[in-house]
PyMOL Python script that loads the backbone (N, CA, C, O; Angstrom):
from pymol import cmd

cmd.read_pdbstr("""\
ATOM      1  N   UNK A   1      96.755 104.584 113.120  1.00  0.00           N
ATOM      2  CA  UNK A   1      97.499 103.982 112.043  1.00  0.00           C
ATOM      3  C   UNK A   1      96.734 104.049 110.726  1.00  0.00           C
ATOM      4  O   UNK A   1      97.182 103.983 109.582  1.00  0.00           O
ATOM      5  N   UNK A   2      95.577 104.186 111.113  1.00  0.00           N
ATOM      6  CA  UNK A   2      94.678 104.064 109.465  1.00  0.00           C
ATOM      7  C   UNK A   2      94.876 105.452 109.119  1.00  0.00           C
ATOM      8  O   UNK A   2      94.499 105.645 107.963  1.00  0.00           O
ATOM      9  N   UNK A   3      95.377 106.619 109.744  1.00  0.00           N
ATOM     10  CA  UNK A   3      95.192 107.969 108.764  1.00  0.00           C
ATOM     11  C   UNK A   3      96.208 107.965 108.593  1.00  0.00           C
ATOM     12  O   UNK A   3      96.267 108.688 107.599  1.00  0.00           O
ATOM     13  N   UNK A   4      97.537 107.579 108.886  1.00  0.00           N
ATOM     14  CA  UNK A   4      98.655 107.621 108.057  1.00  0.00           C
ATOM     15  C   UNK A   4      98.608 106.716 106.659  1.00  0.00           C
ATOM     16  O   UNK A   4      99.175 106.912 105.584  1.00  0.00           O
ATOM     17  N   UNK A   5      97.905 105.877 106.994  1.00  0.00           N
ATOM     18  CA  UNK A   5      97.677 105.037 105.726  1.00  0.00           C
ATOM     19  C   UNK A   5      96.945 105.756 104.774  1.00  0.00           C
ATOM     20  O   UNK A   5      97.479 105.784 103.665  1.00  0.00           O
ATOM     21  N   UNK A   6      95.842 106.364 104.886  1.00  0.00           N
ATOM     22  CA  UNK A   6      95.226 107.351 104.343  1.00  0.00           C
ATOM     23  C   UNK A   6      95.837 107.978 103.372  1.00  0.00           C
ATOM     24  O   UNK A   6      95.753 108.056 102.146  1.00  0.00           O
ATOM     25  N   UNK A   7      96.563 108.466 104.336  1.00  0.00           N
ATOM     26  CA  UNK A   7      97.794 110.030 104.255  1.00  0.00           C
ATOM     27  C   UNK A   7      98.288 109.217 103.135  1.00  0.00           C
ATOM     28  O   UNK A   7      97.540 109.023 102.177  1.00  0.00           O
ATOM     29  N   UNK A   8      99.411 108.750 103.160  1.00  0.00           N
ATOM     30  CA  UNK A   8     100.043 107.686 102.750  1.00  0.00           C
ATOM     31  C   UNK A   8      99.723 107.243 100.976  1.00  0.00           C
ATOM     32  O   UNK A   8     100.431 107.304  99.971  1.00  0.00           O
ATOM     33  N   UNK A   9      98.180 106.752 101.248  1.00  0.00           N
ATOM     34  CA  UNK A   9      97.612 106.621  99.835  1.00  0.00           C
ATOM     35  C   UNK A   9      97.788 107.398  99.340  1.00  0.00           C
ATOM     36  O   UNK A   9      98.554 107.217  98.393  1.00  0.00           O
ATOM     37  N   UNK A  10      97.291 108.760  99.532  1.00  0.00           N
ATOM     38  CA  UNK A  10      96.534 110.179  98.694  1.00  0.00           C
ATOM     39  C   UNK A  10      97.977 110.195  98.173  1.00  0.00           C
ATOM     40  O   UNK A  10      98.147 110.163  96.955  1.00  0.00           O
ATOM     41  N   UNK A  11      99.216 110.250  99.151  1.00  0.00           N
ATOM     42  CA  UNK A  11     100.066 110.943  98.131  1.00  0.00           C
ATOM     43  C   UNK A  11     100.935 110.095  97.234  1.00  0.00           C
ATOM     44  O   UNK A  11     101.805 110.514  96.471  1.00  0.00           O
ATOM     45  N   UNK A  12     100.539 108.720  97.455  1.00  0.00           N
ATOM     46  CA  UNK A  12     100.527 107.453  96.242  1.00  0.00           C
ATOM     47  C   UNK A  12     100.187 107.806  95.134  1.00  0.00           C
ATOM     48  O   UNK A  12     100.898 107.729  94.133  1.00  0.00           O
ATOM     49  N   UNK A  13      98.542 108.433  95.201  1.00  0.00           N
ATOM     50  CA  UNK A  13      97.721 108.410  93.755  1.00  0.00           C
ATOM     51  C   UNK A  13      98.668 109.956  93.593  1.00  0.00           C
ATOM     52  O   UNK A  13      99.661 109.823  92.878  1.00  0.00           O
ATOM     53  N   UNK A  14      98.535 110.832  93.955  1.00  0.00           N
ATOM     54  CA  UNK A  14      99.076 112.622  93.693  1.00  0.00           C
ATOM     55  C   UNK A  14     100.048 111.933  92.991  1.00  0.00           C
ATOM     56  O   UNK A  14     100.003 112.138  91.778  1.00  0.00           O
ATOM     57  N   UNK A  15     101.304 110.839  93.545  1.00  0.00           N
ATOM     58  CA  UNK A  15     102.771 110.427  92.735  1.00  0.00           C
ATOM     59  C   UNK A  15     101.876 110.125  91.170  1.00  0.00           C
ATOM     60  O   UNK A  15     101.785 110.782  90.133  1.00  0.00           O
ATOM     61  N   UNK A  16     101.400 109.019  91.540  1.00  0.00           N
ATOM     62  CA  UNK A  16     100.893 108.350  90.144  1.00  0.00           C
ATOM     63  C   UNK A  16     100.794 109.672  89.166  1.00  0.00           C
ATOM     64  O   UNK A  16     101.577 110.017  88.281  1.00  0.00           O
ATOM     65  N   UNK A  17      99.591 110.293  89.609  1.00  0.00           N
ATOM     66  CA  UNK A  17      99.092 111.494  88.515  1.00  0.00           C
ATOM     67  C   UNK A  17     100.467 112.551  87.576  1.00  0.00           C
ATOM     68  O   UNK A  17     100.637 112.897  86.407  1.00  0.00           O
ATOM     69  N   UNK A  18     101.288 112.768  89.033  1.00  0.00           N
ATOM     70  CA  UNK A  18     102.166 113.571  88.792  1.00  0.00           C
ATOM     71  C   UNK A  18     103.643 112.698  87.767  1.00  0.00           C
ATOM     72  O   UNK A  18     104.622 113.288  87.310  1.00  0.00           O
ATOM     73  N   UNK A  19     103.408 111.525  87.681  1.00  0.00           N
ATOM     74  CA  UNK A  19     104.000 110.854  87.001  1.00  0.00           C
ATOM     75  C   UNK A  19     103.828 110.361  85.506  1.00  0.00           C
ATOM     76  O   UNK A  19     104.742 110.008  84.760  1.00  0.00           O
ATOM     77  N   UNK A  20     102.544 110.403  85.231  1.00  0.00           N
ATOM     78  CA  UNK A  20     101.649 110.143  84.388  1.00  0.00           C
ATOM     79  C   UNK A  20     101.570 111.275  83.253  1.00  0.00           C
ATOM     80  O   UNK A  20     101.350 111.069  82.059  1.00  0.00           O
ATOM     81  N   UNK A  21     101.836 112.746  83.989  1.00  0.00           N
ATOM     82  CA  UNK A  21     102.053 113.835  83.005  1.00  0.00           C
ATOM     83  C   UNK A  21     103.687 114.011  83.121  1.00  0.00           C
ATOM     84  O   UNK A  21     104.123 114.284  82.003  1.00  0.00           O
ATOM     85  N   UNK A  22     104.311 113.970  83.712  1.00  0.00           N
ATOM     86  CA  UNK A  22     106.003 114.359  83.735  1.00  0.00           C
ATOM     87  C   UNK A  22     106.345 112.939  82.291  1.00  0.00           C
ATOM     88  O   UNK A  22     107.165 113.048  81.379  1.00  0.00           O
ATOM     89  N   UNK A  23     105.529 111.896  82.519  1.00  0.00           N
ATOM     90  CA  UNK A  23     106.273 111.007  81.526  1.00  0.00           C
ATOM     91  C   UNK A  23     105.614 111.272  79.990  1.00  0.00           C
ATOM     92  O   UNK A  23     106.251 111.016  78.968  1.00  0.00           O
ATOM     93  N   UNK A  24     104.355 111.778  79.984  1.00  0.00           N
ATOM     94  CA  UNK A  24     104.038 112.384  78.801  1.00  0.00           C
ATOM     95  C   UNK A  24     104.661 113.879  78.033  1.00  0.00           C
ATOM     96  O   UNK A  24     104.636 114.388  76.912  1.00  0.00           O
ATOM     97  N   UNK A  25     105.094 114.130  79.099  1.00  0.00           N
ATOM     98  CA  UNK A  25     105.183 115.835  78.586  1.00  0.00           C
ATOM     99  C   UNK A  25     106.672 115.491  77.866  1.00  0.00           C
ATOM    100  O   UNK A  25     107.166 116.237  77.021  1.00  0.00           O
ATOM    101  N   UNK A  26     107.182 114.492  78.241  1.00  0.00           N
ATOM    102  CA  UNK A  26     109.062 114.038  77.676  1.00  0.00           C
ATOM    103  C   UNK A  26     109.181 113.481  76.201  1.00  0.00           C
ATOM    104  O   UNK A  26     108.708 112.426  75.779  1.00  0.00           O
ATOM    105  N   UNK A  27     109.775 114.243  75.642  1.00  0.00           N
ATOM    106  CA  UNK A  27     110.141 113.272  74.250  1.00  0.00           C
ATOM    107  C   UNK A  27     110.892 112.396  74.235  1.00  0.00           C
ATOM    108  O   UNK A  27     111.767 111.985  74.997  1.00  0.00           O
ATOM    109  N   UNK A  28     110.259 111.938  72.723  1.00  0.00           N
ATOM    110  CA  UNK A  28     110.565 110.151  72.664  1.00  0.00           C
ATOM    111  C   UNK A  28     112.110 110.372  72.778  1.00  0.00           C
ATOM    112  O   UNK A  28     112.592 111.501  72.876  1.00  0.00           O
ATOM    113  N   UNK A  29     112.992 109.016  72.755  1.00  0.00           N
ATOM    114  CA  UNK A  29     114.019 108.887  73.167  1.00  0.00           C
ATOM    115  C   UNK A  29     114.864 108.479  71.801  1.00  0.00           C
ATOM    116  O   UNK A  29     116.088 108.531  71.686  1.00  0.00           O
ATOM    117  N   UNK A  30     113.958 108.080  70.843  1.00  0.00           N
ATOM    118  CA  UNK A  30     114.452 107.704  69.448  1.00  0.00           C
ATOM    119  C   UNK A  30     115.035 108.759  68.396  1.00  0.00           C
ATOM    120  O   UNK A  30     114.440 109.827  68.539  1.00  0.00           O
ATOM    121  N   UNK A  31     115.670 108.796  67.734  1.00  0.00           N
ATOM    122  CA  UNK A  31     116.679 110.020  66.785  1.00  0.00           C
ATOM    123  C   UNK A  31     116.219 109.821  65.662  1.00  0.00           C
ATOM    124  O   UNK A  31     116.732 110.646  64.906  1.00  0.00           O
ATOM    125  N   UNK A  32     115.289 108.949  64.950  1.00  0.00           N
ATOM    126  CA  UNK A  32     114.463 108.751  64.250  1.00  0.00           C
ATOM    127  C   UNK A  32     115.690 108.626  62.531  1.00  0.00           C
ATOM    128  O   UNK A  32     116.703 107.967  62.296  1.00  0.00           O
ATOM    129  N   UNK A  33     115.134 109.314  61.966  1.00  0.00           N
ATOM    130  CA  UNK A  33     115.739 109.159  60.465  1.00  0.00           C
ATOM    131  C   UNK A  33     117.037 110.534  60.685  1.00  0.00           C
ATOM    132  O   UNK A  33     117.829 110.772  59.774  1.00  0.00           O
ATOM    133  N   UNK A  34     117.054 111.128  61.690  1.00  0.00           N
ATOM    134  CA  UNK A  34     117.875 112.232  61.706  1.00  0.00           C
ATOM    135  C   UNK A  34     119.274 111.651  62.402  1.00  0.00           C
ATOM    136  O   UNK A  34     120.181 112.431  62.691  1.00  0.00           O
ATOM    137  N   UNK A  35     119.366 110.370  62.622  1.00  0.00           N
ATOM    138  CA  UNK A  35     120.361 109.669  63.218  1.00  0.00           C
ATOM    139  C   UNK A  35     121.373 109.209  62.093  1.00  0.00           C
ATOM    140  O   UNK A  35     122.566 109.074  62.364  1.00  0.00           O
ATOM    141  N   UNK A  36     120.733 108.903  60.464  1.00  0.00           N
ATOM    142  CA  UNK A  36     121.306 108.435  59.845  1.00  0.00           C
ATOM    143  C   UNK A  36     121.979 110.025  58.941  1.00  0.00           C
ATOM    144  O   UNK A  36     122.888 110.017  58.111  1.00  0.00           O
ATOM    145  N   UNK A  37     121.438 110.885  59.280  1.00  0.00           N
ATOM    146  CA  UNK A  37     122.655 111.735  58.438  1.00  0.00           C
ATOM    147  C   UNK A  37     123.597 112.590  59.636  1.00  0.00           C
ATOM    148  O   UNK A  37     124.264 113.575  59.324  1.00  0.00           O
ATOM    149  N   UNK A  38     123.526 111.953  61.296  1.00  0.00           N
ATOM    150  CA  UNK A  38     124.459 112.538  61.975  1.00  0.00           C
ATOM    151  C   UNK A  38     123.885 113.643  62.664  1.00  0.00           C
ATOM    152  O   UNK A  38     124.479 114.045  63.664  1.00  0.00           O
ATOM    153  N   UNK A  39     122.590 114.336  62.225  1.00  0.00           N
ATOM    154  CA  UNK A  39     122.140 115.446  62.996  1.00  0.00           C
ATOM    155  C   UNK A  39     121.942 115.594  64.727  1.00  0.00           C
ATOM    156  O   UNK A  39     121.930 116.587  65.454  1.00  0.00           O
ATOM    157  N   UNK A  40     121.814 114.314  64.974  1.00  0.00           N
ATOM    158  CA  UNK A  40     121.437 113.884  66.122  1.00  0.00           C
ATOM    159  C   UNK A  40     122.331 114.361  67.342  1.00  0.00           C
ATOM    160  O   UNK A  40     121.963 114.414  68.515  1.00  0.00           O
ATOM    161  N   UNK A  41     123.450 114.663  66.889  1.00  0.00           N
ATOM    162  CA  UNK A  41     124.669 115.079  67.862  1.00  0.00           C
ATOM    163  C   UNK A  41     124.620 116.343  67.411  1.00  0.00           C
ATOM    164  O   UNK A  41     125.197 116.775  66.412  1.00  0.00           O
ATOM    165  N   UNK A  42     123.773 117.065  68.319  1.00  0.00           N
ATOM    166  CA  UNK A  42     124.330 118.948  68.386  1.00  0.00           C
ATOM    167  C   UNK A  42     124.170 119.387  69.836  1.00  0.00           C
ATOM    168  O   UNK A  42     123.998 118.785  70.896  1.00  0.00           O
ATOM    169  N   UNK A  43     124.275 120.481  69.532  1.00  0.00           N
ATOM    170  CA  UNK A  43     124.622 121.077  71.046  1.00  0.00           C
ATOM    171  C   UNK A  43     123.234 120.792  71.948  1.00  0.00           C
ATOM    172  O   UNK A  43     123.299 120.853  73.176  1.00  0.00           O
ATOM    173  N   UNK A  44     122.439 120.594  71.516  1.00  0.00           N
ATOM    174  CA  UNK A  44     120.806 120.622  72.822  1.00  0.00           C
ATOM    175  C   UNK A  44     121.432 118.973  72.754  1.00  0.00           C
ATOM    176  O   UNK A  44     121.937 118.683  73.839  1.00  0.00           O
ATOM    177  N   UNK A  45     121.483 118.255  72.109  1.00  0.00           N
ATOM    178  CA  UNK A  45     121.807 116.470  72.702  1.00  0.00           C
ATOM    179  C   UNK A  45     122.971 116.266  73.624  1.00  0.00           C
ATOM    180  O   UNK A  45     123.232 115.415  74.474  1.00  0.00           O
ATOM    181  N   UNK A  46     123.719 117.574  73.069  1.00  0.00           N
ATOM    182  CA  UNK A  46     124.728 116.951  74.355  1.00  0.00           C
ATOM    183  C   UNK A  46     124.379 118.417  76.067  1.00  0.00           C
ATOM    184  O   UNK A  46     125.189 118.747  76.933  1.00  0.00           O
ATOM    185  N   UNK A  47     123.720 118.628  75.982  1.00  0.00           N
ATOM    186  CA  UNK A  47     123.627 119.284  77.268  1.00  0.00           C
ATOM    187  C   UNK A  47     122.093 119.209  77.772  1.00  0.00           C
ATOM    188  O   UNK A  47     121.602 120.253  78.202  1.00  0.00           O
ATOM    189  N   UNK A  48     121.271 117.980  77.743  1.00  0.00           N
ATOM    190  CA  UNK A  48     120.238 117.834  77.798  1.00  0.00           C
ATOM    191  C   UNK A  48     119.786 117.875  79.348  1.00  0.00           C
ATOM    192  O   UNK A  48     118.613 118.066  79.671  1.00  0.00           O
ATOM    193  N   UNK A  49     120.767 117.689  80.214  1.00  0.00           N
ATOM    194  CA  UNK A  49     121.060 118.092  81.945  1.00  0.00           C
ATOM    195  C   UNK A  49     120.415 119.213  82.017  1.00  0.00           C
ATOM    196  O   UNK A  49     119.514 119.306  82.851  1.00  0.00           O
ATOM    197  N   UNK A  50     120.729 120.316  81.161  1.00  0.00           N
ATOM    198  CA  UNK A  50     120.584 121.863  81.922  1.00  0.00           C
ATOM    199  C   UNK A  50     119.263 122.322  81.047  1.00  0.00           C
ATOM    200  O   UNK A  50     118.918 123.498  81.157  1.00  0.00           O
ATOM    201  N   UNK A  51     118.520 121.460  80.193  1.00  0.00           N
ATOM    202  CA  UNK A  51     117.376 122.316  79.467  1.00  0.00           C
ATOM    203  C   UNK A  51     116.146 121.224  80.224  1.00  0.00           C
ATOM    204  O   UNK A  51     116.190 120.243  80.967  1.00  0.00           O
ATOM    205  N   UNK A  52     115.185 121.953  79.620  1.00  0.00           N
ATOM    206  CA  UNK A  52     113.731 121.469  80.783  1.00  0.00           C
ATOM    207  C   UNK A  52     113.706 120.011  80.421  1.00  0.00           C
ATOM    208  O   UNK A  52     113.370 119.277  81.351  1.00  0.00           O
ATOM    209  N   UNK A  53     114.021 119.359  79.146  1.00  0.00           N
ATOM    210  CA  UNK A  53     113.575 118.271  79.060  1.00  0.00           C
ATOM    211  C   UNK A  53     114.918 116.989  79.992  1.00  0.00           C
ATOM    212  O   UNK A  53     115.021 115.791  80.252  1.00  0.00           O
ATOM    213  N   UNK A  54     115.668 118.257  80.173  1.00  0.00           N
ATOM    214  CA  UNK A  54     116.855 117.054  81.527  1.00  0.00           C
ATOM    215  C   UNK A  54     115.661 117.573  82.849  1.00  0.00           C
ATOM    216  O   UNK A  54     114.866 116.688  83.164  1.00  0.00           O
ATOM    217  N   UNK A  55     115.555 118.610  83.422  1.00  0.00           N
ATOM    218  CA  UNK A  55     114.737 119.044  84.337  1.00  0.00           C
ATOM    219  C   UNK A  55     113.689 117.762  84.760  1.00  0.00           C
ATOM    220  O   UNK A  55     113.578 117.194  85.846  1.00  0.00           O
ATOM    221  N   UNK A  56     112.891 117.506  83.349  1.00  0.00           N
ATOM    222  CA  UNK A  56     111.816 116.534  83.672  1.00  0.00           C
ATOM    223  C   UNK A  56     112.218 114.861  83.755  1.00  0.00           C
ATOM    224  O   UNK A  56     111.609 113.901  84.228  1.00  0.00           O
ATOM    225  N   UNK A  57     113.409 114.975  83.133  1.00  0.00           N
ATOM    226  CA  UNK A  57     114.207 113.748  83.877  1.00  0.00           C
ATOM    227  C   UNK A  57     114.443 113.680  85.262  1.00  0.00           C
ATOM    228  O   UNK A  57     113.903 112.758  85.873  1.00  0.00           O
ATOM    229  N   UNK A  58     114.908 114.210  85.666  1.00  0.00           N
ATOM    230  CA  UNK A  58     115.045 114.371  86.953  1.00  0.00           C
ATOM    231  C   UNK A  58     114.237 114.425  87.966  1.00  0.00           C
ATOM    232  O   UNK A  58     114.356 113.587  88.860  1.00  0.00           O
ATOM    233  N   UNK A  59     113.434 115.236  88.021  1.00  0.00           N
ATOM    234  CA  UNK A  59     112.034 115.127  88.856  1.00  0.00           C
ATOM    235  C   UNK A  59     111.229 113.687  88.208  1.00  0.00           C
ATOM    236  O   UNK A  59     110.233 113.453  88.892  1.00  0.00           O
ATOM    237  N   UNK A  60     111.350 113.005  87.441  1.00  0.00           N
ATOM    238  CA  UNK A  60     110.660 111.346  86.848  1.00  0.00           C
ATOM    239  C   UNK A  60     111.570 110.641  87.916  1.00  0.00           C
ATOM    240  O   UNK A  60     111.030 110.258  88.954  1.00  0.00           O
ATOM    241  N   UNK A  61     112.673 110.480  87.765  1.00  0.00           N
ATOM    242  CA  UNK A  61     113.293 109.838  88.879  1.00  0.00           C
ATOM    243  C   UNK A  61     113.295 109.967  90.095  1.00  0.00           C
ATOM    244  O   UNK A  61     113.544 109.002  90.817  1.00  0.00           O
ATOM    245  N   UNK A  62     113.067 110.970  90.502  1.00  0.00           N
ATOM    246  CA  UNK A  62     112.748 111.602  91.710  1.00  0.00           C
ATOM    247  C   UNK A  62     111.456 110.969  92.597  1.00  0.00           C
ATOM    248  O   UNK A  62     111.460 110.448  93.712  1.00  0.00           O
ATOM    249  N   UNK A  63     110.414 111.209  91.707  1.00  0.00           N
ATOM    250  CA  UNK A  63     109.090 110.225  91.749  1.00  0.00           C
ATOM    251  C   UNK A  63     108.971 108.925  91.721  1.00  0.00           C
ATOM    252  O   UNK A  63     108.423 108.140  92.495  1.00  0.00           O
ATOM    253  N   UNK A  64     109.712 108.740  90.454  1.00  0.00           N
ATOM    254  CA  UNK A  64     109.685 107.243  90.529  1.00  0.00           C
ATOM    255  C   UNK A  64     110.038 106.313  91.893  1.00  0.00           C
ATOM    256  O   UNK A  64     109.154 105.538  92.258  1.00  0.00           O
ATOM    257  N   UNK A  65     111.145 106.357  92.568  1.00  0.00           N
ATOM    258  CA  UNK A  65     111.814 106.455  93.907  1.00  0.00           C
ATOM    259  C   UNK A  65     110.997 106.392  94.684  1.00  0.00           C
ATOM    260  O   UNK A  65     110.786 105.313  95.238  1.00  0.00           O
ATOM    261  N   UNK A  66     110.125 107.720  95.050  1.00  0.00           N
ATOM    262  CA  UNK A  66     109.180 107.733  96.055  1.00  0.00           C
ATOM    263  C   UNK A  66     108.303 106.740  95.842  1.00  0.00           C
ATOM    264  O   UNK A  66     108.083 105.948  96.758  1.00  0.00           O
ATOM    265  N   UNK A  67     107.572 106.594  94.446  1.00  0.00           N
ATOM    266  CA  UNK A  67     106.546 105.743  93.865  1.00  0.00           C
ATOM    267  C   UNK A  67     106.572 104.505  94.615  1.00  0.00           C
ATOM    268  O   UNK A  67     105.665 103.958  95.241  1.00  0.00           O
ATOM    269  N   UNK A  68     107.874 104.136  94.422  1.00  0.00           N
ATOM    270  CA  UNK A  68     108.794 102.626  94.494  1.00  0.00           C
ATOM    271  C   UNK A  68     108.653 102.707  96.075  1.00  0.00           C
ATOM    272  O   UNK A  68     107.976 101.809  96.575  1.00  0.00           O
ATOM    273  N   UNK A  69     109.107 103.500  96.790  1.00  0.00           N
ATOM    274  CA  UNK A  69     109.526 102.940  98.131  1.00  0.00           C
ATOM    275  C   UNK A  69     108.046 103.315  98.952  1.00  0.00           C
ATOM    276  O   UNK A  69     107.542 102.700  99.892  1.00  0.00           O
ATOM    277  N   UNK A  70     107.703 104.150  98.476  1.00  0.00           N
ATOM    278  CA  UNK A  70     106.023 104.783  99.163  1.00  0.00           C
ATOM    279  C   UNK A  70     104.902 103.180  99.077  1.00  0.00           C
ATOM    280  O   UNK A  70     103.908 103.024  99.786  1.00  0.00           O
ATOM    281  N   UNK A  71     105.336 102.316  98.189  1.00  0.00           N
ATOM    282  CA  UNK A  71     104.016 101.291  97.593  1.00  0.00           C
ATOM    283  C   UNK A  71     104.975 100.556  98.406  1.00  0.00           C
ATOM    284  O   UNK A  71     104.520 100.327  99.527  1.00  0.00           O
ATOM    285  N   UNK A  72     105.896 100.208  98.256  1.00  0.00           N
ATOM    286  CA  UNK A  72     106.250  99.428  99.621  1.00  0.00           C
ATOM    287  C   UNK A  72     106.168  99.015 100.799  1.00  0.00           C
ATOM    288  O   UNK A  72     106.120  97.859 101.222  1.00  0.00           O
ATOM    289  N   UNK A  73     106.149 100.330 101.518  1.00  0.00           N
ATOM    290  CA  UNK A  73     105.568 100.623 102.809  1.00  0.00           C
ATOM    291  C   UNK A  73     104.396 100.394 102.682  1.00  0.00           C
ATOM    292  O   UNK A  73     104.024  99.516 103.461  1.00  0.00           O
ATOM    293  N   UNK A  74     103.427 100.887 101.885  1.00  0.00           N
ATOM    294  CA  UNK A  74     101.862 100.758 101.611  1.00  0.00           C
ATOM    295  C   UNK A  74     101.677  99.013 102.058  1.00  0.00           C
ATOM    296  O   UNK A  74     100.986  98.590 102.985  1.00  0.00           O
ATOM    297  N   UNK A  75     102.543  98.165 101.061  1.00  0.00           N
ATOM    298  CA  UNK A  75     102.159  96.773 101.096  1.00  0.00           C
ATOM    299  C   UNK A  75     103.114  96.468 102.557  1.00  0.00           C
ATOM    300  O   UNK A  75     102.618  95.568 103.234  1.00  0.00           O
ATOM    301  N   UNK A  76     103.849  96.816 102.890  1.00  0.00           N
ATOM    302  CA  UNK A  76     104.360  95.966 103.874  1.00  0.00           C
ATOM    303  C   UNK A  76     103.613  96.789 105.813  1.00  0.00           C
ATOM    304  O   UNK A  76     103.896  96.613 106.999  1.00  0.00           O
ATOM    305  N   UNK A  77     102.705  97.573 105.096  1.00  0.00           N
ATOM    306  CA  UNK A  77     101.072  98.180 106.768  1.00  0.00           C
ATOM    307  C   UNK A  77     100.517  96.941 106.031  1.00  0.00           C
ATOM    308  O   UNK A  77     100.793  95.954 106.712  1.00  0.00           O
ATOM    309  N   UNK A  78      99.851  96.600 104.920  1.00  0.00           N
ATOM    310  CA  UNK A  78      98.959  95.795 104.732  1.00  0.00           C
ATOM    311  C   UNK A  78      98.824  94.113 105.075  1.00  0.00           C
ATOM    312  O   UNK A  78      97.892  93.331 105.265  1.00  0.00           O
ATOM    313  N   UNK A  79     100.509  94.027 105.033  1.00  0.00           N
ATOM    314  CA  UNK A  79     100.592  92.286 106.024  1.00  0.00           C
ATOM    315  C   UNK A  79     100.615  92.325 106.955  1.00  0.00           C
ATOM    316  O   UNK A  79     100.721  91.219 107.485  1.00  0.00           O
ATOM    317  N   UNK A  80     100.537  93.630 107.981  1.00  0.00           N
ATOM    318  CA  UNK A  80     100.278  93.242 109.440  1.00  0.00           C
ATOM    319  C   UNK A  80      98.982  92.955 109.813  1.00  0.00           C
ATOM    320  O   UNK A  80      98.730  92.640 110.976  1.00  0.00           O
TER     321      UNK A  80
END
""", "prot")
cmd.dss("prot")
cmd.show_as("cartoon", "prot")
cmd.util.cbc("prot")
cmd.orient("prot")
């Protein structure tokens, strides 16, 4: 039971790391001063699904999930 826990950790911290750059590499979410003359709505804002920066949405959630349910399990070996 302790090398699954092991196991278990390593790919805890690998999530963390791999989370840590997927959430840096994403731009900010703010439209800044380009909101007030309307620019903000063009074609890359509305199809942000199919270009890399939807891509890295997706795999963030993806992780996040595991993150979430992986530390779970982690804490709920540790109250037995």
């Amino acid at each position: 039971m302790a090398v699954l826990k092991t196991i278990l950790t390593i790919v805890l911290v690998i999530i963390c790391i791999a989370l840590t750059v997927l959430i840096l590499m994403q731009e900010g979410k703010s439209a800044g001063l380009g909101a007030l003359a309307g620019s903000s709505d063009s074609y890359w804002s509305k199809n942000k699904g199919r270009s890399m920066e939807g891509i890295l949405v997706k795999i963030t959630r993806v992780l996040v999930i595991l993150f979430i349910v992986l530390s779970c399990i982690l804490n709920i070996g540790s109250l037995s």
